[in-house]
MARLUM-753843 format. One record per residue (C-alpha): x, y, z. Coordinates in steps of 0.25 Angstrom, whole numbers, plus 2048, in hexadecimal, padded with zeros to 3 digits. Last residue first. Example, Ala and Ser with C-alpha at 12.3 -4.5 7.8 and 13.67 -1.06 7.14 Angstrom:
+-----+-----+-----+
!  px !  py !  pz !
+-----+-----+-----+
! 837 ! 7FC ! 81D !
! 831 ! 7EE ! 81F !
+-----+-----+-----+
# end
This chain:
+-----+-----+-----+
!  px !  py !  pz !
+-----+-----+-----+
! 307 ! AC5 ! 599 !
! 2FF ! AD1 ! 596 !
! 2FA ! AD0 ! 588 !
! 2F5 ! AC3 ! 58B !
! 2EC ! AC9 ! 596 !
! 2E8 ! AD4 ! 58E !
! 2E3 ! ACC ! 583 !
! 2DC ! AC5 ! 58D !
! 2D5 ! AD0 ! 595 !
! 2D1 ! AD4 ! 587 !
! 2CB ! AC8 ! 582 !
! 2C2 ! ACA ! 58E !
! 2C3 ! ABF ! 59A !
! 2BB ! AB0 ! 59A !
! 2C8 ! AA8 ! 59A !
! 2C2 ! AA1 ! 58F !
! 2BF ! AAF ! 589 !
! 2CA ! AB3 ! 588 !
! 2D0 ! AA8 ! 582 !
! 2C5 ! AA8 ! 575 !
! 2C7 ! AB6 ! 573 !
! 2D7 ! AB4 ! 574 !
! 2D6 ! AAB ! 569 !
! 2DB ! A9C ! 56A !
! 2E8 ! A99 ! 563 !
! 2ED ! A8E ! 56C !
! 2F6 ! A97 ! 570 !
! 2EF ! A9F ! 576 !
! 2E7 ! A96 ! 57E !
! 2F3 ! A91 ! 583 !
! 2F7 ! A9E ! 589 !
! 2E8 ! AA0 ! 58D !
! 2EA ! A95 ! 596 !
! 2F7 ! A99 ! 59B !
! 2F2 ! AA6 ! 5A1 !
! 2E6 ! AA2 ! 5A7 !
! 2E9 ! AA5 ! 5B5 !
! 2EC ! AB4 ! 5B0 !
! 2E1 ! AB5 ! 5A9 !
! 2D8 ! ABC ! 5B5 !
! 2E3 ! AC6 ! 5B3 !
! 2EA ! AC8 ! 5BF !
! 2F8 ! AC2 ! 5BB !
! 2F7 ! ACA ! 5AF !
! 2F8 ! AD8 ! 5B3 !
! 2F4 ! AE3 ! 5AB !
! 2E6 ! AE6 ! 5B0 !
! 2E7 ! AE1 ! 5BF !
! 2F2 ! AEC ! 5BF !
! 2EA ! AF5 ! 5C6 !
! 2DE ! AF0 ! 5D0 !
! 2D2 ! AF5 ! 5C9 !
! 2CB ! B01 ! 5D0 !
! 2CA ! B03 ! 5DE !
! 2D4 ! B01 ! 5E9 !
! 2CD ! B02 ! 5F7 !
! 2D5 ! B09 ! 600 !
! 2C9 ! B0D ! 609 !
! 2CB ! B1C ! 603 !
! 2C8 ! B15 ! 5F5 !
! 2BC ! B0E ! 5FA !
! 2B5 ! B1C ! 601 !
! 2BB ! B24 ! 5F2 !
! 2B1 ! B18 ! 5EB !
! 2A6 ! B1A ! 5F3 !
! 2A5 ! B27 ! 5F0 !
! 2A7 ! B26 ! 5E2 !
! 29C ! B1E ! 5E1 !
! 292 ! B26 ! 5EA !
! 295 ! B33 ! 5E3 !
! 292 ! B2C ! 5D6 !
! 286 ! B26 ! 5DA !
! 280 ! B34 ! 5E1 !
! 285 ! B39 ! 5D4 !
! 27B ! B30 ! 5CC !
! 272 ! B31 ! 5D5 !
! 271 ! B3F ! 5D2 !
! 270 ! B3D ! 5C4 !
! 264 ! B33 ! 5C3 !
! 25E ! B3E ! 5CC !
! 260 ! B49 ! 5C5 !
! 25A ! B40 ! 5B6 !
! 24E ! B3D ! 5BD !
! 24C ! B4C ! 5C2 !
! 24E ! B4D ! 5B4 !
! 245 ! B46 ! 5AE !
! 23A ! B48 ! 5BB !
! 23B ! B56 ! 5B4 !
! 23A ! B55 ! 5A7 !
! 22F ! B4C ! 5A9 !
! 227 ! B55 ! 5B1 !
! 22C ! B61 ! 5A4 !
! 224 ! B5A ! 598 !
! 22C ! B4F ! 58E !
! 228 ! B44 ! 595 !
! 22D ! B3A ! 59E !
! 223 ! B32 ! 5A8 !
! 225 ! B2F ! 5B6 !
! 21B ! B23 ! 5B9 !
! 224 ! B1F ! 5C4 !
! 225 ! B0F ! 5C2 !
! 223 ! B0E ! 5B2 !
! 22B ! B1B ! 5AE !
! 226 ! B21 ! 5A1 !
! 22F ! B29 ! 597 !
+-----+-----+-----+
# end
């Protein structure tokens, strides 16, 4: 392997071996340093009170699905026989978020 802007190249004798690995070291220890930074900042904006995550219940309650306003519409739509594919994706959501909308109310 040849790289264009350094000129390293990647062989099978022990120089390349080496810079593979110092390559590969450093590659890891950013990664960490990453880590260590994310999880960082994370505790810093949990002991600021800021809630992370999902608020809970937004999963199970009806009245804040984003389908909540369209709740008649799709009533009629049923009825009308149309599938719930072809709702879905008139109310540009997953078939899925839909399904679980109706099962819910």
């Amino acid at each position: 392997m040849w790289t264009v802007k350094d000129n390293y190249r990647l062989g099978e004798d022990i120089q390349s071996k080496v810079l593979a690995f110092a390559f590969g070291l450093s590659a890891e220890i950013e990664r960490n340093l990453i880590s260590q930074r994310t999880k960082e900042a994370l505790a810093r904006k949990k002991s600021e009170g800021v809630v992370l995550g999902r608020p809970k219940g937004r999963k199970n309650d009806p009245r804040k699905s984003k389908l909540y306003g369209k709740k008649n519409l799709i009533k009629k739509m049923l009825d009308q026989g149309m599938s719930i594919n072809k709702i879905a994706k008139m109310c540009h959501v997953d078939r899925n978020t839909l399904a679980r909308f109706l099962k819910n109310i």
